[in-house]
Structures are given as structure tokens and as C-alpha cells.
VEXDREN-2710 file (C-alpha; in Angstrom, 1 decimal):
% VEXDREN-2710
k/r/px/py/pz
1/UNK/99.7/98.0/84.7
2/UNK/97.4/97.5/87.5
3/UNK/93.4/97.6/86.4
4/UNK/93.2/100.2/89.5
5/UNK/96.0/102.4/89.0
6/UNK/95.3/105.9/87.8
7/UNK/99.1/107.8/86.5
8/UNK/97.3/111.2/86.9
9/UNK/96.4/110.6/90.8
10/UNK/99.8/108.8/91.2
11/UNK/102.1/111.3/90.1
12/UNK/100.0/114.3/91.2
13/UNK/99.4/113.0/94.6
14/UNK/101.8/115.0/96.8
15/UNK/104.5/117.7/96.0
16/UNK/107.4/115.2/94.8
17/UNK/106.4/115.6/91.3
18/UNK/107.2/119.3/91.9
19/UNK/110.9/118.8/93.1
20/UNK/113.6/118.1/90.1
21/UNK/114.8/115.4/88.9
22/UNK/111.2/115.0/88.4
23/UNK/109.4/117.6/86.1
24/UNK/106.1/117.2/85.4
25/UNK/104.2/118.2/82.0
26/UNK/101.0/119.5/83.3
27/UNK/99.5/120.1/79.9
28/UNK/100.5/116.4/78.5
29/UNK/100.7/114.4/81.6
30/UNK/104.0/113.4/81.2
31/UNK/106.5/113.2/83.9
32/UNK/110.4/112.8/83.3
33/UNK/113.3/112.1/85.9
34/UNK/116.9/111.3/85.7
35/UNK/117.3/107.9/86.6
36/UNK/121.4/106.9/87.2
37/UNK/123.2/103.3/87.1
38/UNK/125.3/102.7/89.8
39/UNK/126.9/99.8/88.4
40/UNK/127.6/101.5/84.8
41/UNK/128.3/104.5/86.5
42/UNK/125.5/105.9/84.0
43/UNK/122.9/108.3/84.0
44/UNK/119.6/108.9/81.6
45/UNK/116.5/111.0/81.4
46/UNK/113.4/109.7/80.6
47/UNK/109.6/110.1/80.4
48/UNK/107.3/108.1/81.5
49/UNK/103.4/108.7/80.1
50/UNK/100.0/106.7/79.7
51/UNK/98.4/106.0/76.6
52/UNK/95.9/103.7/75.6
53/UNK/95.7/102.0/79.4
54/UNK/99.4/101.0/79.5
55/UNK/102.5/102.5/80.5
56/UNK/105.6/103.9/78.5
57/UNK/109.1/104.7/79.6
58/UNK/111.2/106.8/76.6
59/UNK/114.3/107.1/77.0
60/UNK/116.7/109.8/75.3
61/UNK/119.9/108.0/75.0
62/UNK/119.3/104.6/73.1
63/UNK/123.3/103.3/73.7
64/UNK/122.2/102.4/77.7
65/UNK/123.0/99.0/78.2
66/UNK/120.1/96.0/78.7
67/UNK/121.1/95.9/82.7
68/UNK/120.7/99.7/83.1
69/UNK/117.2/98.9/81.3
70/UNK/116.1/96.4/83.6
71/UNK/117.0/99.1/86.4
72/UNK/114.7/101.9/85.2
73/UNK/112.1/99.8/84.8
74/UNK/112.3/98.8/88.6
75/UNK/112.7/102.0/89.5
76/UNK/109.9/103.4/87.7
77/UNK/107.6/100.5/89.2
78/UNK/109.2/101.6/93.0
79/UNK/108.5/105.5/91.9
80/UNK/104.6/104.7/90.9
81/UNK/103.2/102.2/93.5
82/UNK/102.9/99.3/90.7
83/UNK/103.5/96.9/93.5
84/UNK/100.9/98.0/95.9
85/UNK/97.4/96.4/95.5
86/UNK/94.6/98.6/96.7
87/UNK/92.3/96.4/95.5
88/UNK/90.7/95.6/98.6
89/UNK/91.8/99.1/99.9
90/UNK/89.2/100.2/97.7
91/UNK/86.2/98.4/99.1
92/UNK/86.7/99.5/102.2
93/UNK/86.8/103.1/101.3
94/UNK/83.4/102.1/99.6
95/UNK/81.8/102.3/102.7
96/UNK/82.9/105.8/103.7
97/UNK/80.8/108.5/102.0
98/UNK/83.2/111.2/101.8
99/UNK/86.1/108.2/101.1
100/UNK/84.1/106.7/98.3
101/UNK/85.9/109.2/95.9
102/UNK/89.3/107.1/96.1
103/UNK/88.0/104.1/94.3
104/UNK/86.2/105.9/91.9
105/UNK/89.3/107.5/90.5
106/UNK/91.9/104.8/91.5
107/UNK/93.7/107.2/93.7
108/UNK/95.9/106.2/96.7
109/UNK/99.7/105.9/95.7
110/UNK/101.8/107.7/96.9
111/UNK/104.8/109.0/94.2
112/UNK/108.4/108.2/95.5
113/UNK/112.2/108.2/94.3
114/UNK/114.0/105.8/93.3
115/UNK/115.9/105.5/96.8
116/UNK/115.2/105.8/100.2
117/UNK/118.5/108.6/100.1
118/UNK/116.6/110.6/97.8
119/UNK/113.2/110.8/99.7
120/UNK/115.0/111.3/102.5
121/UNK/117.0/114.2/102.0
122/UNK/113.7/115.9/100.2
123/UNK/111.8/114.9/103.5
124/UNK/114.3/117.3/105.5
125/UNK/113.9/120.1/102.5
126/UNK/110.3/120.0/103.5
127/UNK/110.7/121.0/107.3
128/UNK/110.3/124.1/109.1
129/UNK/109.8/126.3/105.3
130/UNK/108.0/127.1/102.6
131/UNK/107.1/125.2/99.9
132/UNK/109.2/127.9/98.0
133/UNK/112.0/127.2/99.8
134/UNK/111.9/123.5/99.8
135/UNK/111.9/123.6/95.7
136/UNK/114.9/126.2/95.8
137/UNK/116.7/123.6/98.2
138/UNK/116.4/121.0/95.7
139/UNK/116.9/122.9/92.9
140/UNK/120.4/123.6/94.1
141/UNK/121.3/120.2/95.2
142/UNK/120.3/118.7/91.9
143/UNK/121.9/121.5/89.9
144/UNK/124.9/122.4/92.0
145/UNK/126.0/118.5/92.9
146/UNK/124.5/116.0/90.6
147/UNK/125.5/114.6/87.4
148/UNK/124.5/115.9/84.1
149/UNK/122.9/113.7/81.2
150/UNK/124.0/114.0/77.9
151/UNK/120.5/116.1/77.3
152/UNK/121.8/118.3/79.9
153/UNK/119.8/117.4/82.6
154/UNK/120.9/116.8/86.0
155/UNK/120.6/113.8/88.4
156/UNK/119.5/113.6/92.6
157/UNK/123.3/113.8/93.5
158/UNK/124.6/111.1/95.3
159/UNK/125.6/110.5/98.8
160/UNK/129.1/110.9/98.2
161/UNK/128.2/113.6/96.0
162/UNK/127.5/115.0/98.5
163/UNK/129.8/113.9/101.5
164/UNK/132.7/115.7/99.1
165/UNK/131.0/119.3/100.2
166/UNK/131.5/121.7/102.8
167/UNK/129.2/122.5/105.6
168/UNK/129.5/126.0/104.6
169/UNK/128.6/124.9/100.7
170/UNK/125.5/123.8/101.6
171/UNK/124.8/127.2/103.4
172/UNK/126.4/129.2/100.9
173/UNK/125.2/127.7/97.4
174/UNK/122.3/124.9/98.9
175/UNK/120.9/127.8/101.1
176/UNK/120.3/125.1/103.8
177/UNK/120.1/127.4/106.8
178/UNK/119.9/125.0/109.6
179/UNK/119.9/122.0/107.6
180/UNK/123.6/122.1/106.4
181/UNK/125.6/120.7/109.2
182/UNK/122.7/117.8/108.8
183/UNK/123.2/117.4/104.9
184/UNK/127.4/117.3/105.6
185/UNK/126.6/114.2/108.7
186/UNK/123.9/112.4/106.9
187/UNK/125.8/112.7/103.3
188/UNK/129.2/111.0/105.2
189/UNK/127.5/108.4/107.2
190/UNK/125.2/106.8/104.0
191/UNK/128.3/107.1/102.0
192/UNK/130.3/105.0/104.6
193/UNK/128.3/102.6/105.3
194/UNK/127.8/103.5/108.7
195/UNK/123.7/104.2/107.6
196/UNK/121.7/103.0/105.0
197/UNK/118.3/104.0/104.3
198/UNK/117.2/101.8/101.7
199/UNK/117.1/98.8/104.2
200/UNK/114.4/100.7/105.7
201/UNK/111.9/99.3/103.1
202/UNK/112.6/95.8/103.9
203/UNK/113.3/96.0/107.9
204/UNK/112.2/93.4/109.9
205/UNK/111.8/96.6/112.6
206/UNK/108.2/97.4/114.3
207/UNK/106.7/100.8/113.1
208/UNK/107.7/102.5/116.1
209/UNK/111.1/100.8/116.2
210/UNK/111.7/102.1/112.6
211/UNK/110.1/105.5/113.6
212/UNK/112.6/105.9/116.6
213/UNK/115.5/105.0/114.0
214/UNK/114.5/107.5/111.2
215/UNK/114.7/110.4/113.9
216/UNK/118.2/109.0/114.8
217/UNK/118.7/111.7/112.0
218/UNK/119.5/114.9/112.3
219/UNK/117.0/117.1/110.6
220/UNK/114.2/113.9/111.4
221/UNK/111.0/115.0/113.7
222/UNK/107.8/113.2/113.6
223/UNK/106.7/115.1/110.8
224/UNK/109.6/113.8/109.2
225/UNK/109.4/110.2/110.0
226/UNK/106.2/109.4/109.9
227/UNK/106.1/111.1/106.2
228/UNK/108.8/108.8/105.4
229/UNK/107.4/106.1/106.9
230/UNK/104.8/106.4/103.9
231/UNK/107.4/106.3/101.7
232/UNK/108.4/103.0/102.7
233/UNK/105.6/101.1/102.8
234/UNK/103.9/102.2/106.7
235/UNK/101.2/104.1/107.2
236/UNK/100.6/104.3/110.4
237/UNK/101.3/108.0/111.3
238/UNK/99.3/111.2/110.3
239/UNK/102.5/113.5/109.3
240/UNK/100.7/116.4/110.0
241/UNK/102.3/119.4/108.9
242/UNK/100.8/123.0/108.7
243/UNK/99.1/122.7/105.6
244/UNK/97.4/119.4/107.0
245/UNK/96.5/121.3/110.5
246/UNK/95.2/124.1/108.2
247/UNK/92.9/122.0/106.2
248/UNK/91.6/119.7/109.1
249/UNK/90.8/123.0/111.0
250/UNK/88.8/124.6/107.8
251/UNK/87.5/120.8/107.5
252/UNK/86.2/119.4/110.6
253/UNK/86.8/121.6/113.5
254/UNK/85.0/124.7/112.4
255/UNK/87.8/126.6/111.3
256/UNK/89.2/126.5/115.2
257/UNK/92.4/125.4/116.2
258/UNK/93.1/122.3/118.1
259/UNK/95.6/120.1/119.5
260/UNK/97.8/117.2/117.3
261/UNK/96.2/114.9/119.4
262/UNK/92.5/116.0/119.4
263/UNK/93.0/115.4/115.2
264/UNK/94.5/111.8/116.2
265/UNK/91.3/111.4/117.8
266/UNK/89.0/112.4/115.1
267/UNK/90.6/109.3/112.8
268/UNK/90.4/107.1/115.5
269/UNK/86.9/106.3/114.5
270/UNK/88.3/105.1/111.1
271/UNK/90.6/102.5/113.3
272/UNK/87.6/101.3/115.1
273/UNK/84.9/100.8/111.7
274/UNK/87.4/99.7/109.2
275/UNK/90.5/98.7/111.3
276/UNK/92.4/100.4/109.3
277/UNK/92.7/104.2/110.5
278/UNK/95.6/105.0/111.3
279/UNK/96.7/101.8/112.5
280/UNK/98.7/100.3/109.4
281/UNK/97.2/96.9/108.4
282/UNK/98.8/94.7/105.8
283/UNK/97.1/92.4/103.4
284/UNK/98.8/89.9/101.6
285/UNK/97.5/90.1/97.7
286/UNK/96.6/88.3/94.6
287/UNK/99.3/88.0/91.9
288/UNK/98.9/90.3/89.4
289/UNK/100.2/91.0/86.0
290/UNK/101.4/93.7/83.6
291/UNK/104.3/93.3/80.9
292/UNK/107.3/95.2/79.5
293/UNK/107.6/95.4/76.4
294/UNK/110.8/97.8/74.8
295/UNK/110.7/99.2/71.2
296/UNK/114.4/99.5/70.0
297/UNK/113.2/102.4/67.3
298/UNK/111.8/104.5/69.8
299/UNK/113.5/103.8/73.3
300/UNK/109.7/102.8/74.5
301/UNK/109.6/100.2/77.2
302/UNK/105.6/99.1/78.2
303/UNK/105.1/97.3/81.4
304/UNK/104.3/93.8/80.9
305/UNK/106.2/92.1/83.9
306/UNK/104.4/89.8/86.4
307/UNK/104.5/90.8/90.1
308/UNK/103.6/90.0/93.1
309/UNK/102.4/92.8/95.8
310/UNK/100.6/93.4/99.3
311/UNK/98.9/96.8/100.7
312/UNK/99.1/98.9/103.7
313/UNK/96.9/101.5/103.6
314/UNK/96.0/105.0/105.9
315/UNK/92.9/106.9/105.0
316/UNK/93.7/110.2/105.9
317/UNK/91.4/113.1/104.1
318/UNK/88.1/113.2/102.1
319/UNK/89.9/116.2/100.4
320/UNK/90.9/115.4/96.6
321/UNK/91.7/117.2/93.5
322/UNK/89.3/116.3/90.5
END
């Protein structure tokens, strides 16, 4: 893996590690999520921990075929960030005082899903509730509507899945609220065809172009977009939500309220000494190395793979948890 790539800062970074399939063991640092096959038509849990500076995957079914393999493994190096370099990243923020933190404990990635679908439908979760409410939202989609493993654990559903519910279902038994005409729409038109929201990560689309295409969406603000636009790769955005207002106000405004834009303003001084805040810059990147190695005893899998990655990056807050 990465010489700059902390697990503990990836996968504790923001709430997604909070929402099933993911569960996250606090105590050993382990996080686990159901990872499915489309073209097997399979499903697995699996763990992925650090020991010893490398990466291990363990899976709990050892009769998944070697393609299905080759799939978690990408999808566990989409989920943690393995492809972004932040080398450079990092010696910029070296220059900021209350930034300098980052480097010094390799944080900066952001923990995703597997697919766009996925982060997606969590993003809408998020909207207009509590935190409380968002994990209950997902709790119900994963456990009313997605696949079981033979360990008994439940996949994200699918978007056919979940085309082949009712609106009311997702009032009823999702406890969607205003959200469940939005789940039916969105759940029909990825499952058609007629959208599809992993393209977003290689779209040849501006920022704002892919901004204005995200809120297409039902359920999609700016909160919304420009959180998912994080998700795929562009930070350009603040997606400031309540929590963020809250602790820019307590931060750097005395505690007082202020407008959206008067907080834009504050970061634009990051724009103008590093060129980098919020404006997204991209850097292409050295090729880098780590390996994958699978023991057939245990169901490990280490990363040994070469890659080759680029950065965006968005400084946002000097907050961080130790």
C-alpha cells in the first residue's frame, strides 16, 4: 500500500463507515462489507485490516471464484483511496500551520462504496435528517432489499433491487418520508439504462457540468452534489451541511452565524496561496507500487499490485480526530 496511507484516517474519515454493509470494529480496527459479483451473480463478506504496514482482505467463503477475487480487490482499492497520491498534497499542507496535521498522520482519503449507485443513494439518506435517521434509512434498505451472504449478512441492494418496490414500500418499511417517490425514479432509471452513475467517475464533463447533472436527480441539492462530487474524484465544492456551518461558526466566526457565501470566502485565501482551495487542481503522479498476494489457507489477499494514480485535493478544515 501507499507509504502515505493511514487505514485508521481512511476508514474513519467521514460517517460511511457507520452505514451497513460497512461495519466497523472500533476496538480492532477492522472494517467488513459485503462485496457482490455481478457477473457470478455472487455475494461475500469480508474484512479488510492492517497489520505489520500492509493490507489484508479475509474473506468468509473460500469457494468464490478467482474473477470474483480480482473484483474485491478493486473494489477494496476504489473503497480506500489506494489510487490517489497525496504525496505532493502533503507538502503543500506543510505550509499551513493548522493544516500541517494531515501529513503528519497521512490523512486525506475520503472512504467510498464500491459504486457510484451505492454512494449515491447514501448521499440522499444524508439530506434534510439526522444522523439517526440516515443510519435507520440504510439499515432498512440493506436489510429489507439486499441479498444475504451465506454468514447471514446482507448486501447494498441493487438497483433493480430496488426498482421491484413500491413507492409506498419505501415509506412504509424504508421510512423514506420524502425521499420515496425519489428512491422508486432513481431505482427504475439506473436499472434501465436510462442513468448511470458510475460513468460519473470517468466523465469527460466540467465540474459544474457534472454538478448540474448530479442535481438532475431527484433528492440532489448542492449539498448533495458537491458531496458526491468528492466521491468521484472532484473537490471543488465545500458541501456544507449543518454540522459543517456549526463547526465553522464555533471555529472561525466567533460562534456567529454567517452566510454560505461569507464561509466560501474565508477558503478563498487557500485558492489564492496554494492554488488549491477550493478550486480542484489535478496533478498527474509518480507510479507507485503495492502487491496482492492471496493465502488459500486463510482467504487473505495482501495488496501487492502496481498502479498508476493522480490527486485532486480540497483543504477544507484544520479540525481532526487524534
Amino acid at each position: 500500500m501507499p507509504k502515505n496511507f493511514s487505514f485508521k484516517y481512511t476508514i474513519f474519515s467521514h460517517g460511511w463507515s457507520d452505514l451497513l454493509p460497512f461495519e466497523l470494529g472500533r476496538e480492532t480496527w477492522h472494517l467488513s462489507y459485503v462485496f457482490i459479483d455481478e457477473e457470478s451473480k455472487s455475494l461475500v463478506s469480508a474484512t479488510i485490516s492492517e497489520a505489520d504496514g500492509k493490507l489484508a482482505i479475509e474473506i468468509t467463503d473460500a469457494k468464490i471464484g478467482k474473477n470474483f477475487e480480482k473484483k474485491i480487490l478493486r473494489d477494496a482499492r476504489h473503497l480506500l483511496r489506494l489510487d490517489d497520491d497525496l504525496s505532493e498534497f502533503y507538502q503543500l499542507t506543510k505550509s499551513e500551520i493548522e493544516l500541517a496535521w494531515i501529513a503528519v498522520k497521512n490523512a486525506g482519503r475520503l472512504l467510498r462504496s464500491p459504486t457510484v449507485f451505492e454512494d449515491l443513494v447514501k448521499t440522499i439518506c444524508t439530506t434534510n435528517c439526522s444522523w439517526a435517521l440516515t443510519k435507520k434509512m440504510v439499515t432498512n434498505l440493506v436489510e429489507k432489499l439486499g441479498e444475504k451472504t451465506v454468514d447471514g449478512k446482507s448486501a447494498f441492494p441493487t438497483a433493480e433491487a430496488m426498482a421491484n418496490v413500491s413507492t409506498e414500500f419505501y415509506k412504509d418499511e424504508i421510512r423514506a418520508g420524502y425521499r420515496a417517490p425519489y428512491f422508486s425514479e432513481l431505482a427504475e432509471k439506473v436499472a434501465s439504462g436510462k442513468i448511470n452513475p458510475e460513468s460519473w467517475l470517468h466523465t469527460d464533463l466540467s465540474t459544474g457540468e457534472l454538478k448540474k447533472e448530479m442535481k438532475q436527480i431527484k433528492g440532489v441539492g448542492d449539498y448533495a452534489a458537491e458531496n458526491l462530487l468528492k466521491l468521484v474524484g472532484r473537490y471543488d465544492g465545500l458541501a456544507l451541511d449543518s454540522w459543517l456551518r456549526a463547526q465553522f461558526y464555533k471555529k472561525h466566526n466567533g460562534g456567529n452565524i454567517c452566510a454560505d457565501k461569507e464561509i466560501g470566502k474565508f477558503y478563498v485565501r487557500y485558492d489564492k496561496r496554494l492554488a488549491i482551495m477550493p478550486t480542484c487542481v489535478k496533478f498527474a503522479a509518480n507510479k507507485n507500487y503495492f502487491d496482492f498476494n492471496i493465502s488459500k489457507t486463510s482467504r487473505k489477499v495482501e495488496f501487492v499490485q502496481p498502479f498508476q494514480t493522480f490527486w485532486r485535493l480540497n483543504l477544507r478544515t484544520g479540525n481532526h480526530c487524534s
